[in-house]
KOLDRENDREN-88657 format. One record per residue (C-alpha): chain; x, y negated, z negated; residue in three letters; residue number from 0. Coordinates in steps of 0.5 Angstrom, whole numbers, plus 500, padded with zeros to 3 digits. Last residue first. Layout:
! residues N
["A", [X, Y, Z], "ALA", NUM]
...
***
This chain:
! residues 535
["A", [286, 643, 887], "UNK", 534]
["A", [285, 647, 893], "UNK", 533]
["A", [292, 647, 899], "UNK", 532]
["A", [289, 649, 906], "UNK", 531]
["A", [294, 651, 910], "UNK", 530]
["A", [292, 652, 918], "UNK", 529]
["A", [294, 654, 924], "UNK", 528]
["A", [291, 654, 931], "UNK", 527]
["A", [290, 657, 938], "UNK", 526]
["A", [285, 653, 943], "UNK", 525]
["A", [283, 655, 950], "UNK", 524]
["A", [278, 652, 955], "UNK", 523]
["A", [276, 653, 962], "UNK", 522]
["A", [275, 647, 966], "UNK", 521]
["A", [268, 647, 969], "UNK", 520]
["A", [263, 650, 974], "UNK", 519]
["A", [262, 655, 971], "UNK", 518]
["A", [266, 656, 964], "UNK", 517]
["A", [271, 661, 962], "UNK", 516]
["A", [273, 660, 954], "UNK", 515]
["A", [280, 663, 950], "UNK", 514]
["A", [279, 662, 943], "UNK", 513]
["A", [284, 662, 937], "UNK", 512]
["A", [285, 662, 929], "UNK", 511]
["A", [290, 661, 924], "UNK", 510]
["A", [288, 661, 916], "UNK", 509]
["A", [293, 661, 911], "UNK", 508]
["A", [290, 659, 904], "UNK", 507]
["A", [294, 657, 898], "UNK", 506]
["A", [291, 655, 891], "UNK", 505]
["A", [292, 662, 888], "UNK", 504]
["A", [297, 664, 891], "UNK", 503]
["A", [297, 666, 899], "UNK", 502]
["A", [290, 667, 900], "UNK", 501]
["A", [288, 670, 907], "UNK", 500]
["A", [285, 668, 914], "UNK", 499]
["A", [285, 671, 922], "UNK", 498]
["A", [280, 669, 926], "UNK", 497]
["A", [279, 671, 933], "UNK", 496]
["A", [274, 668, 939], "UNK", 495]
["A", [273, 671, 947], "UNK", 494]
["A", [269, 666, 950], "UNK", 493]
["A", [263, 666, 956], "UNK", 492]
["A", [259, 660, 959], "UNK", 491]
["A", [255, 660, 964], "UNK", 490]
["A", [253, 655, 968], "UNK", 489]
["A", [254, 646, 968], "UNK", 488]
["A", [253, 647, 960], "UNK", 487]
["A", [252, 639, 957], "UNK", 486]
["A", [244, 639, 958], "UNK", 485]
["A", [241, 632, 957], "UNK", 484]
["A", [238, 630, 963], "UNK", 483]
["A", [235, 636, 968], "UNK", 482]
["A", [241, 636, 973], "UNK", 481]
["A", [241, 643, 974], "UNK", 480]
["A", [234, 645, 974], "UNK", 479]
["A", [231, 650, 969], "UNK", 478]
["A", [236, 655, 965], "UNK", 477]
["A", [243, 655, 962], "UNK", 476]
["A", [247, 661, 960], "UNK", 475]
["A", [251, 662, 954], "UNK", 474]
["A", [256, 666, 952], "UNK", 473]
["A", [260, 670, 946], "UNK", 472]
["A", [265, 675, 944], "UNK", 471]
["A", [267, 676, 937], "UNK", 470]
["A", [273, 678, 933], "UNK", 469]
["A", [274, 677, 925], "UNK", 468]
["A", [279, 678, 920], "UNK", 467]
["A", [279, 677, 913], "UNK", 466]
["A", [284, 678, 907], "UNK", 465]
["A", [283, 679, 900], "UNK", 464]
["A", [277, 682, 899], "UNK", 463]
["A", [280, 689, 900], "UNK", 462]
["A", [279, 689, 907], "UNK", 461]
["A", [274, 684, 909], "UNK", 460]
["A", [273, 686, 916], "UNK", 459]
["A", [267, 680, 919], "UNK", 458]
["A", [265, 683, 927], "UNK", 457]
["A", [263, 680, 932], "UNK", 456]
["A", [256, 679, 938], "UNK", 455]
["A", [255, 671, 940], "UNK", 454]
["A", [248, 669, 944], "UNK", 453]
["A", [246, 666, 950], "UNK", 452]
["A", [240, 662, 953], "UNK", 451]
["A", [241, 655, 954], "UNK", 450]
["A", [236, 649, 956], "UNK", 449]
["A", [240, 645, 951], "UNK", 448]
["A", [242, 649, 946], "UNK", 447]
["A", [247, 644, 943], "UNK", 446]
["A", [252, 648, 941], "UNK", 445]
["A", [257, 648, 948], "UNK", 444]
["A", [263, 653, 947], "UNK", 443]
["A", [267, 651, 942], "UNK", 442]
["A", [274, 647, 943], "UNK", 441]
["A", [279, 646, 936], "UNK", 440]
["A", [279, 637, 935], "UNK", 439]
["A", [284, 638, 931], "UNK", 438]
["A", [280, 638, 923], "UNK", 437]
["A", [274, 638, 924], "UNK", 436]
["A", [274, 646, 926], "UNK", 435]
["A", [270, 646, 932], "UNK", 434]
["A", [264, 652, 931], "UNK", 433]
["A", [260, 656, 937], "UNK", 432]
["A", [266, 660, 939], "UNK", 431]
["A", [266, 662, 930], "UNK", 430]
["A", [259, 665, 931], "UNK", 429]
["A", [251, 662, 931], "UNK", 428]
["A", [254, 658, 925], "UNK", 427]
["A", [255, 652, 929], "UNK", 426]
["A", [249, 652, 934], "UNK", 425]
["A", [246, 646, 932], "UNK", 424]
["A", [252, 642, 933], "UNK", 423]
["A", [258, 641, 929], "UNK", 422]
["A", [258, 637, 922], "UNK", 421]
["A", [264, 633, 923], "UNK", 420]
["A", [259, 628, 925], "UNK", 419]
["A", [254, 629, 920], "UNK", 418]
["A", [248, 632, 922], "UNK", 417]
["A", [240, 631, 922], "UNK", 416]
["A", [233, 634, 923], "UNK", 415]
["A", [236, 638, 927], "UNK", 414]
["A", [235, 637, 935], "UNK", 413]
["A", [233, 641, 940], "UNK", 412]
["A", [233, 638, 947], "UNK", 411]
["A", [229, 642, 953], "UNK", 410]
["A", [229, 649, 951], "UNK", 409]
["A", [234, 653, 947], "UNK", 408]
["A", [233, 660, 946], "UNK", 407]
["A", [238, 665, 941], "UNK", 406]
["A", [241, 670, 939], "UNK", 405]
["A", [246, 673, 934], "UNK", 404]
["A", [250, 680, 933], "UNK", 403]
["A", [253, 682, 926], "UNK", 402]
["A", [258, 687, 924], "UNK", 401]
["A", [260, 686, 917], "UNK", 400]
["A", [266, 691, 913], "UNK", 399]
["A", [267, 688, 907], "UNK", 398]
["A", [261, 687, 902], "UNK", 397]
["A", [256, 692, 906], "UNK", 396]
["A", [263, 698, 907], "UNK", 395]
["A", [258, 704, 909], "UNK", 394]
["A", [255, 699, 913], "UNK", 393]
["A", [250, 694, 913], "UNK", 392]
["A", [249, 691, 920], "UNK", 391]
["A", [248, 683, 921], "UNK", 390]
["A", [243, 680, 925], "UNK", 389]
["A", [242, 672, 926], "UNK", 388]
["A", [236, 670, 931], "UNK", 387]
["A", [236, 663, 933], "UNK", 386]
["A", [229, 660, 936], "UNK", 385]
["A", [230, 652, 939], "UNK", 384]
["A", [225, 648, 941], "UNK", 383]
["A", [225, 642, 945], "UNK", 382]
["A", [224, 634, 945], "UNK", 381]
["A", [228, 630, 941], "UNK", 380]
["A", [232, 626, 946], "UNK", 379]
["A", [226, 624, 951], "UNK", 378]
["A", [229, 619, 957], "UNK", 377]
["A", [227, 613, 958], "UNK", 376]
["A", [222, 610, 962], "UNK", 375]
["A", [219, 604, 959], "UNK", 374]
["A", [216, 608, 953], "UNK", 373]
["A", [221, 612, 948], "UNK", 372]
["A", [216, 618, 946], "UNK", 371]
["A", [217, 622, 941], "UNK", 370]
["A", [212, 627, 938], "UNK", 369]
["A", [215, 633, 938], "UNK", 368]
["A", [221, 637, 935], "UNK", 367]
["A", [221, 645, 934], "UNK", 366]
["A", [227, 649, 930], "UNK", 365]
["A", [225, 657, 929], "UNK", 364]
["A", [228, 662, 925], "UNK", 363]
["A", [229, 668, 925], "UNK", 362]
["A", [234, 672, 919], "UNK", 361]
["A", [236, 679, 919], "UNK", 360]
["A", [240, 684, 915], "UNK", 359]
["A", [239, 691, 918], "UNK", 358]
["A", [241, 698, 914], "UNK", 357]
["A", [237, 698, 907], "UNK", 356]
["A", [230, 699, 912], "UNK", 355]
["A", [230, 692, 914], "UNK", 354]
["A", [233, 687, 909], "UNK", 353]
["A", [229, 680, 910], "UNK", 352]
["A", [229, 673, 912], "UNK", 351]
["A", [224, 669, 916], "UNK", 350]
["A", [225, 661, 918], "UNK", 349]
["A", [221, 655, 920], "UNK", 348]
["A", [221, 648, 921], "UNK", 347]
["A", [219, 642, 924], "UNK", 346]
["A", [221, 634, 926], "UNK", 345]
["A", [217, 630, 928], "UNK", 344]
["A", [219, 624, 933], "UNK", 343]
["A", [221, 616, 934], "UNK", 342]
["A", [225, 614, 939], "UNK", 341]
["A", [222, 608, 940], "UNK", 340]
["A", [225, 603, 947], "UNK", 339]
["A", [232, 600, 947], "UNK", 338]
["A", [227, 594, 945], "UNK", 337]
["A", [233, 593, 940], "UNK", 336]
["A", [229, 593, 934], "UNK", 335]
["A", [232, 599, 931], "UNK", 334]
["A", [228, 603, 925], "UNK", 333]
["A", [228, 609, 930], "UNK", 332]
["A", [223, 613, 924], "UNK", 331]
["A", [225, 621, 924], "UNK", 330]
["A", [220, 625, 921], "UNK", 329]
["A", [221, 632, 917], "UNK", 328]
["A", [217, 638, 916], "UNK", 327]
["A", [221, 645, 913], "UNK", 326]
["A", [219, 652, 911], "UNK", 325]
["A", [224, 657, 909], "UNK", 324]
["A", [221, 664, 907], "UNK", 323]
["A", [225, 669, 904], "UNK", 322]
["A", [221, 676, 904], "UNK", 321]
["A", [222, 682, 899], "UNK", 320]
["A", [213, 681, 898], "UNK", 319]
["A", [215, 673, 897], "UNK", 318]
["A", [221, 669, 895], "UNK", 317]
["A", [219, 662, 898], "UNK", 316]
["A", [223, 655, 899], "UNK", 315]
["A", [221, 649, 902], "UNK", 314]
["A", [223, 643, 905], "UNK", 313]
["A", [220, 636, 905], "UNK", 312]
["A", [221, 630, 909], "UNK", 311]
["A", [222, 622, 910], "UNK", 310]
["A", [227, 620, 916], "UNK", 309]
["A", [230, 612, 917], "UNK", 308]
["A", [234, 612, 924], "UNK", 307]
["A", [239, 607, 926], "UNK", 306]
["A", [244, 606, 922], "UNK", 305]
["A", [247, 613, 923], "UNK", 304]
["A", [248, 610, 931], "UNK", 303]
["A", [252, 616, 934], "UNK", 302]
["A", [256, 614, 940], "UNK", 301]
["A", [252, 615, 947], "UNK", 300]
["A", [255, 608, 949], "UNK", 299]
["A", [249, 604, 948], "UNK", 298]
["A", [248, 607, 941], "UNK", 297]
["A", [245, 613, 940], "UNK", 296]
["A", [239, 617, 937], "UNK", 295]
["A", [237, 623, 939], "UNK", 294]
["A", [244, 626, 937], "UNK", 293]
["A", [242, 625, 929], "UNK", 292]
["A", [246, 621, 924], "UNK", 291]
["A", [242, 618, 918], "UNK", 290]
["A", [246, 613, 915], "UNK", 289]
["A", [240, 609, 912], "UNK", 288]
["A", [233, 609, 909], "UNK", 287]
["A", [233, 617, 906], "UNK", 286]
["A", [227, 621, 904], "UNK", 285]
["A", [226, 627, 901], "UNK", 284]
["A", [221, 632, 899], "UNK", 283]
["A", [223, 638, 895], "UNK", 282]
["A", [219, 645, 894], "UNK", 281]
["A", [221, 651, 891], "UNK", 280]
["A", [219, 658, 890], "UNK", 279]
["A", [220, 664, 886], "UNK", 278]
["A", [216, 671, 885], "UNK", 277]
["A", [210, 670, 891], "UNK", 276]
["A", [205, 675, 891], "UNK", 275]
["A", [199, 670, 892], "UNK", 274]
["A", [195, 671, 887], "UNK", 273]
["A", [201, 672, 882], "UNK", 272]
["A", [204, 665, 885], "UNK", 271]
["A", [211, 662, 882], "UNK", 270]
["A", [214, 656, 881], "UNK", 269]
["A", [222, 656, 880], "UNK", 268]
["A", [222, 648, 883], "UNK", 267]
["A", [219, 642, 883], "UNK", 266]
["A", [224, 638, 888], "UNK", 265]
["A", [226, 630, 888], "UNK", 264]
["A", [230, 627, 893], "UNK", 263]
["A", [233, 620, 894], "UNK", 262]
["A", [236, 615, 899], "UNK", 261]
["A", [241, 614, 903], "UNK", 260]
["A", [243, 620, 908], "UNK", 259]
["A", [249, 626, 908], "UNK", 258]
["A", [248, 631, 913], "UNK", 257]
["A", [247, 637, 915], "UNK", 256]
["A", [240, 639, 916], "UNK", 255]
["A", [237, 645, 920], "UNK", 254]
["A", [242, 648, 921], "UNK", 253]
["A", [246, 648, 915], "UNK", 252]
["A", [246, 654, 912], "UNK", 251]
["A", [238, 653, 912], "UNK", 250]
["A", [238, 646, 909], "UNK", 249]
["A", [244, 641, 906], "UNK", 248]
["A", [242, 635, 904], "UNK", 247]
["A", [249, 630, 902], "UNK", 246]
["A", [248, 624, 898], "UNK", 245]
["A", [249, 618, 899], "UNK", 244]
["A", [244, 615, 892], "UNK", 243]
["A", [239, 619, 890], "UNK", 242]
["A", [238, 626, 886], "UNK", 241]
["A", [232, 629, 882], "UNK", 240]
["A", [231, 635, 878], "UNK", 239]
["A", [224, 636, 876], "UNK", 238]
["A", [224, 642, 870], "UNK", 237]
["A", [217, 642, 866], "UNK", 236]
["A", [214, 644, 859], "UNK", 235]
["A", [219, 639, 855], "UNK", 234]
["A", [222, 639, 849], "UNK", 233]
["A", [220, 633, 844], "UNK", 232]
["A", [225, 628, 842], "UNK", 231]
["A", [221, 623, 847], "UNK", 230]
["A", [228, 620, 851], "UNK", 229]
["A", [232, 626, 850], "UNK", 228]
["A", [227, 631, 852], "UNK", 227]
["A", [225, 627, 858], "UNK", 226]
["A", [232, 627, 860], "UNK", 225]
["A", [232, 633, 861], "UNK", 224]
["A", [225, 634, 863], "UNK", 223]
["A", [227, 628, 869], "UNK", 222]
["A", [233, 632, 871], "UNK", 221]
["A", [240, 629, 874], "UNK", 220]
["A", [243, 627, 880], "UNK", 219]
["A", [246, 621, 882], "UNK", 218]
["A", [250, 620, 889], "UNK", 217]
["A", [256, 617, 891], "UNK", 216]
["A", [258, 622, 898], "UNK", 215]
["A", [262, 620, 904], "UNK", 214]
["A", [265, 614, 901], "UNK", 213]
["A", [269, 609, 905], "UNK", 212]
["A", [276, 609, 902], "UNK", 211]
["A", [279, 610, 909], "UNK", 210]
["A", [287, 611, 910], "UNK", 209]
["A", [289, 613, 917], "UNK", 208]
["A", [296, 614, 920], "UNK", 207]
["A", [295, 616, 928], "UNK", 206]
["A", [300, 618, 931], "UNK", 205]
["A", [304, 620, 939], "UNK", 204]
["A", [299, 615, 943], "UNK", 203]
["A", [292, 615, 943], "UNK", 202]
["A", [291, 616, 951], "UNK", 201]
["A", [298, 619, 952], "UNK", 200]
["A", [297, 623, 948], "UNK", 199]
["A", [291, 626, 950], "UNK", 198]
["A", [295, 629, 956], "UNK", 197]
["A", [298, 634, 953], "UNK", 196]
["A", [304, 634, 947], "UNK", 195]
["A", [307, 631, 940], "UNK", 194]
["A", [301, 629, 938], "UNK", 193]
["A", [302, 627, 929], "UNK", 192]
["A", [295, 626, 926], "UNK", 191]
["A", [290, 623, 921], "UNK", 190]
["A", [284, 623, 924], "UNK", 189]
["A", [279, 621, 928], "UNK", 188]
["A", [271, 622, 930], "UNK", 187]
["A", [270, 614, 930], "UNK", 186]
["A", [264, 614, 925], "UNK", 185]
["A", [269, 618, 920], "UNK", 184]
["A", [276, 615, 920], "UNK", 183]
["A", [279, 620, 916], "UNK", 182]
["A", [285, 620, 911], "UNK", 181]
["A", [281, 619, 905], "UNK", 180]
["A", [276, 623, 906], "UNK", 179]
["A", [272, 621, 899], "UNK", 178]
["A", [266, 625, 895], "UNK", 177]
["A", [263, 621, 889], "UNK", 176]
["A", [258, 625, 884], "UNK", 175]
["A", [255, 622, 878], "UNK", 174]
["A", [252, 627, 873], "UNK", 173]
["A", [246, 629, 870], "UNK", 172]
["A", [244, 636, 868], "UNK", 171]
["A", [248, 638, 862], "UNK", 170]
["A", [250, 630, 860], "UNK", 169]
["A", [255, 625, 863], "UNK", 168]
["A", [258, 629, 868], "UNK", 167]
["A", [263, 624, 872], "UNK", 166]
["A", [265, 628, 879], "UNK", 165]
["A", [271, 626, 884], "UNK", 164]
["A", [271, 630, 889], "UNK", 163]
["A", [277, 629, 894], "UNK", 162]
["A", [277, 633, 902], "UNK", 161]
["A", [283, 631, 905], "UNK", 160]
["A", [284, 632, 912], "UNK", 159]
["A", [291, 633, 915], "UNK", 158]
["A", [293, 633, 922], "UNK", 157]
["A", [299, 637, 927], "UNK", 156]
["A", [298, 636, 935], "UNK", 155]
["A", [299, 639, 941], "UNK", 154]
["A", [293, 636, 946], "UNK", 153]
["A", [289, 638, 952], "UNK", 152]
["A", [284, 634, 955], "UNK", 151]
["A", [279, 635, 961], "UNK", 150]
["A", [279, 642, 960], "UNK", 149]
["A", [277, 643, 952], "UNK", 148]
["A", [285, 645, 952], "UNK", 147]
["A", [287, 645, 944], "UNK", 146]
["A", [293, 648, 942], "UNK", 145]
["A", [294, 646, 934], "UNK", 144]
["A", [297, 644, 927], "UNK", 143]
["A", [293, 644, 921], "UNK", 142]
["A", [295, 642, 913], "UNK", 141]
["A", [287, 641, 910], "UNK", 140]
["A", [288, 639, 902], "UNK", 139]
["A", [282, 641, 897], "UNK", 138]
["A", [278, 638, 892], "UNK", 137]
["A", [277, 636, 885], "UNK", 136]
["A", [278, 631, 880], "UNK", 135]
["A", [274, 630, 874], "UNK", 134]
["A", [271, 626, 868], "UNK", 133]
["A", [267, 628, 862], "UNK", 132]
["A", [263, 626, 858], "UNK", 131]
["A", [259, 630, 853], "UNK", 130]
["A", [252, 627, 852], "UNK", 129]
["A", [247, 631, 848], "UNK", 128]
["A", [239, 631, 851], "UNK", 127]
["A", [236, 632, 845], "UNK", 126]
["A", [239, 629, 840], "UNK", 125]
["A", [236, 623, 844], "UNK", 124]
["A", [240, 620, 850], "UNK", 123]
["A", [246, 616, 846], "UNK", 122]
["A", [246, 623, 842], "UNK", 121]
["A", [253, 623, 843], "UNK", 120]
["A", [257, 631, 843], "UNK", 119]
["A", [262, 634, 838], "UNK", 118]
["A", [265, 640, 842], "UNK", 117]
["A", [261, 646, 845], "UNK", 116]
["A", [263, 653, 842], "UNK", 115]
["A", [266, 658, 846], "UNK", 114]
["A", [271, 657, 853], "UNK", 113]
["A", [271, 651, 858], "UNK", 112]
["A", [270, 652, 865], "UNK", 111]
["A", [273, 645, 866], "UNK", 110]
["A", [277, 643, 861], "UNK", 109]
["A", [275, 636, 856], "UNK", 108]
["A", [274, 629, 856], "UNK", 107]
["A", [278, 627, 861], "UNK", 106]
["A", [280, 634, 868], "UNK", 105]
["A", [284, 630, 872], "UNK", 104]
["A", [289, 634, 877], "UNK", 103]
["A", [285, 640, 877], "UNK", 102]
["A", [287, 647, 874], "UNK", 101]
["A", [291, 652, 878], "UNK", 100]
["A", [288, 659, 876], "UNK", 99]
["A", [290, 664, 870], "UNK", 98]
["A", [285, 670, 871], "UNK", 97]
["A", [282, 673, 865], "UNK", 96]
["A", [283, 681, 865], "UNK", 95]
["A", [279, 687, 870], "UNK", 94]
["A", [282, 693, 869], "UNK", 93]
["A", [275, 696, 871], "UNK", 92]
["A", [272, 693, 864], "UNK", 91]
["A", [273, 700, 860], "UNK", 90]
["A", [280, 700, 863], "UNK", 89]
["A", [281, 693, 859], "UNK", 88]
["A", [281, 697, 852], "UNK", 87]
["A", [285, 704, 855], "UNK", 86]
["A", [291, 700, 857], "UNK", 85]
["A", [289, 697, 849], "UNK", 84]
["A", [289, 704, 846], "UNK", 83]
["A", [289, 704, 839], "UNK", 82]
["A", [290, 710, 836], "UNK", 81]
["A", [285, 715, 834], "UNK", 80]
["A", [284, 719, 828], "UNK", 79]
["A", [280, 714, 825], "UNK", 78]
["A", [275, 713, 832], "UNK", 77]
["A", [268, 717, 828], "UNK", 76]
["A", [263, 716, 833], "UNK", 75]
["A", [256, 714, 830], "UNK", 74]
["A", [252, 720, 826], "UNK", 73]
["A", [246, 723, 830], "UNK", 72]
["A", [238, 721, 831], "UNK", 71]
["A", [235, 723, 836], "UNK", 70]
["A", [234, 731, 835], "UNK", 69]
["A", [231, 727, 828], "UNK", 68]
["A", [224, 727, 832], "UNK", 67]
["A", [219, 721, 830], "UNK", 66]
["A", [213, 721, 834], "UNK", 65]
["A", [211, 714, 835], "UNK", 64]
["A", [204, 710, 831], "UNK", 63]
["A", [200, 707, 836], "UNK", 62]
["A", [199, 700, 838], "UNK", 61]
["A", [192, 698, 840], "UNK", 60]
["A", [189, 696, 833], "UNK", 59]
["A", [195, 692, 831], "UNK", 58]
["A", [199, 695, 825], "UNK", 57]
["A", [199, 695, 818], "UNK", 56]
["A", [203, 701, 815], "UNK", 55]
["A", [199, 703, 807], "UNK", 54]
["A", [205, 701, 802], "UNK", 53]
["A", [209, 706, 800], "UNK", 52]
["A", [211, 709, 792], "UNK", 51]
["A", [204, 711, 792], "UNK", 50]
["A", [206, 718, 795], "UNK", 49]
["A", [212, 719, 790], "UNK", 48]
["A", [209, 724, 786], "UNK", 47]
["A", [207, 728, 792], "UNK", 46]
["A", [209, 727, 799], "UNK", 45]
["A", [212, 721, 803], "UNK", 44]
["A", [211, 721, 809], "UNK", 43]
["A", [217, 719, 814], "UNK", 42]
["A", [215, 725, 818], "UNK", 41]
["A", [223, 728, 817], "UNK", 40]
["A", [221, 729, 809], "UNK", 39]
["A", [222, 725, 803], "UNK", 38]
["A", [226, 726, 797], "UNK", 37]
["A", [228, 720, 793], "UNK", 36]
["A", [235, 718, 793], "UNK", 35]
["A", [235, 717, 784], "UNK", 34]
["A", [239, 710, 784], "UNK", 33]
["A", [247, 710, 782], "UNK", 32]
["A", [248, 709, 774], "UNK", 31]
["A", [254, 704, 773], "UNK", 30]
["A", [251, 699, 770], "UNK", 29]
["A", [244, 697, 773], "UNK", 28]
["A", [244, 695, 779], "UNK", 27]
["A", [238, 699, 783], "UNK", 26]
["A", [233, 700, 779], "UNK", 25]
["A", [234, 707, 773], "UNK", 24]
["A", [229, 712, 773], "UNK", 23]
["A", [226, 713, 767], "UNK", 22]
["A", [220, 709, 769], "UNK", 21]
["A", [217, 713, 774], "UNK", 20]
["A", [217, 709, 781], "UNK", 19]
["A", [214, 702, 782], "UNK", 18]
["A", [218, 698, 783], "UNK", 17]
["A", [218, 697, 791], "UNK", 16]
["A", [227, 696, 791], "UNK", 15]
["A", [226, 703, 790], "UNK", 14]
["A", [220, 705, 795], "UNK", 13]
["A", [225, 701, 801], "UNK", 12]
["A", [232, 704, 797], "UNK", 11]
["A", [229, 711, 798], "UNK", 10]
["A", [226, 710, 805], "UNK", 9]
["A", [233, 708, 807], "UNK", 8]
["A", [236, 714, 804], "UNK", 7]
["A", [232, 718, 808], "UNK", 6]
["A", [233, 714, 814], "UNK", 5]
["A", [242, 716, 813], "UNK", 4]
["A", [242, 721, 812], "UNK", 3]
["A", [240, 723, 819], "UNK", 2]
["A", [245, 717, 821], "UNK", 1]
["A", [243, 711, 824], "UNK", 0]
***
């Protein structure tokens, strides 16, 4: 607001009053402008024009603010200038919309559709809207592979499909279906082409696979939400809930990894002024089928994901800079096979926090317990792991990461549950720990039974626009050499890179390679190629 212009707002304020002289016209009367009425940069209003205002009524605990005019000046005058479209969008970095691919199938209307809503059902209450929509996403994996993991080596091209296919009915509920049409899941195969190796010759040159099974078909939703279309009245709380085959995912994964039948319902954004506590969830879950965990198998050590029911719950705390995550689980053997009782419980805890602006840092620590098959089989779920994740901020912290990680094994840890292409527990402790899902890529032993070891790399961004990462990690076993269960023979030590960029929008190039030596055991070694085609 312009200097001139308080003062004239005052005066129209005491005019529009109406209880100025008479002989001063009001605001409208033909073609006589208002009489300004004079008053001082205070805002109080002297002499004959003293009444003209109303006494201020304010709250007992505010007080009236300093009016100084040095703070007040005429906006900026843009008449003389022409208008400069280059320097409008230098305004915003540059920066201007991006025009991506667009799903395959997109019913009712856009995804991430620009301005207004459009018309909605009120099926649900006029307060829970419904608008339909149905679409199609996903991405394509094209790979071709050298893989040697000692005993068997193979030259191979496979694909994977990964469809989404996701039917949004209000704002917060939808049904979600997530097929892999080319694979055969409990059986670890996939489509593929082998032209070489000695693997070849067990499964034959190909392999075509087409499997509707779902991997994914679930509901979720939120009882507030719907609460408010059901009673007509806003409500106070926000509960989501989920049920059906649906993935859980806790810790990046390390904790759990996989998709259970069952339910799960979660009380989130709650907070704690006593206890310092800024933001914190909790979910609690269960699932009755399809549970996949390596401490319970079938007779040829195939995983049995029929076998176990698990009850849970997780829990996410934001704290005093602190990002805590706490988890308890127990994994019930349903089975009546008189195989024994593999039952055990399962418990979690995890500690996050930037130390001194330069250190990112993360500890956590799995245990299992409890389990006690009878009739002297051996235990599968009786150890702990801690893991210890670093990584340096740099002068480059969104591109240039240099990270080291660590971690003690002892007896058998075991997540609370894994999917079968989801790798072992050590998955993401560095890239030589990590199969690709797709070629059967080798890795060093992930399991952190009676291990010790560690990955040391670095992530380079440049430009956002590419990755490159280089890693050296190893392992080395403790405790007697033929205590069951331990997969490493010695120590184990491996040489990893990954190189990854954007072709288009929708192309993804990717290559990766490792070089592994291992004590008393073939050496291994594995180069790659990938397309991936997002949709």
């Amino acid at each position: 607001m312009t200097r001139i212009g308080v003062a004239t707002m005052m005066a129209v304020l005491a005019l529009g009053a109406g209880s100025v002289h008479a002989d001063v016209p009001r605001r409208g009367a033909a073609g006589v402008p208002p009489v300004a009425v004079p008053e001082p940069a205070d805002g109080k209003v002297r002499g004959d024009h003293a009444h003209a205002r109303k006494p201020v009524e304010m709250s007992p605990a505010a007080q009236p603010a300093e009016f100084t005019r040095e703070l007040f000046g005429p906006d900026p005058s843009y008449a003389e200038k022409p208008y400069d479209v280059d320097a409008q969008l230098a305004i915003y970095g540059g920066k201007s919309a991006v025009i991506g691919p667009r799903p395959p199938i997109e019913w009712g209307y856009p995804m991430y559709q620009a301005g207004p809503l459009g018309e909605t059902l009120d099926l649900l209450g006029d307060k829970n809207p419904m608008r339909l929509q149905l679409l199609a996403f996903g991405d394509l994996r094209l790979g071709m592979a050298y893989n040697d993991n000692g005993a068997l080596d193979t030259a191979q091209m496979a694909a994977r499909l990964n469809l989404n296919l996701d039917f949004r009915i209000t704002a917060t509920e939808r049904v979600h279906l997530f097929l892999r049409p080319f694979d055969r899941v409990e059986k670890g195969r996939n489509t593929r082409y082998e032209f070489g190796g000695n693997q070849r010759d067990r499964f034959g040159d190909a392999e075509g696979l087409f499997d509707l099974t779902p991997e994914a078909f679930f509901f979720e939703g939120d009882i507030g939400q719907i609460m408010n279309g059901l009673t007509g009245e806003y409500q106070r709380y926000d509960i989501p809930i989920a049920f059906g085959l649906m993935p859980l995912l806790f810790q990046n994964g390390i904790w759990m990894e996989d998709a259970i039948l069952g339910g799960a319902i979660t009380k989130p954004a709650m907070n704690s002024p006593t206890l310092d506590i800024s933001n914190m969830d909790v979910t609690f879950f269960s699932g009755f089928d399809r549970v996949t965990t390596g401490a319970l198998r079938e007779a040829d050590n195939r995983f049995d994901d029929h076998a176990a029911r698990i009850y849970g719950t997780a829990v996410f705390i934001e704290a005093r800079e602190f990002y805590i995550e706490a988890g308890y689980g127990y994994t019930d053997d349903k089975r009546s096979d008189g195989l024994g009782d593999f039952s055990y419980h399962n418990a979690t805890l995890a500690v996050t926090k930037r130390w001194f602006g330069k250190i990112s840092n993360s500890m956590r620590v799995i245990g299992n317990f409890g389990q006690d098959p009878g009739r002297n089989f051996d235990k599968t779920a009786d150890g702990w792991l801690v893991l210890i994740e670093n990584s340096l901020i740099t002068h480059l912290p969104s591109t240039l990461v240099p990270y080291a990680n660590f971690f003690v094994g002892y007896n058998r840890p075991q997540s609370l549950a894994r999917d079968f292409g989801a790798g072992g527990i050590l998955k993401n402790t560095g890239i030589n720990f990590e199969t690709d899902g797709l070629t059967g890529f080798p890795k060093l032993d992930d399991t952190a039974n009676d291990t010790w070891g560690g990955a040391l790399g670095v992530s380079y961004l440049f430009n956002l626009d590419q990755q490159v990462v280089f890693e050296i990690a190893g392992l080395k076993p403790f405790g007697r050499d033929e205590k069951p269960g331990r997969i490493a023979r010695g120590d184990q030590t491996a040489l990893g890179a990954r190189y990854q960029r954007p072709l288009s929008k929708q192309w993804i190039f990717r290559t990766d390679a490792i070089y592994g030596l291992r004590e008393h055991d073939d050496d291994l070694a594995g180069v790659r190629a990938e397309l991936r085609l997002k949709f």
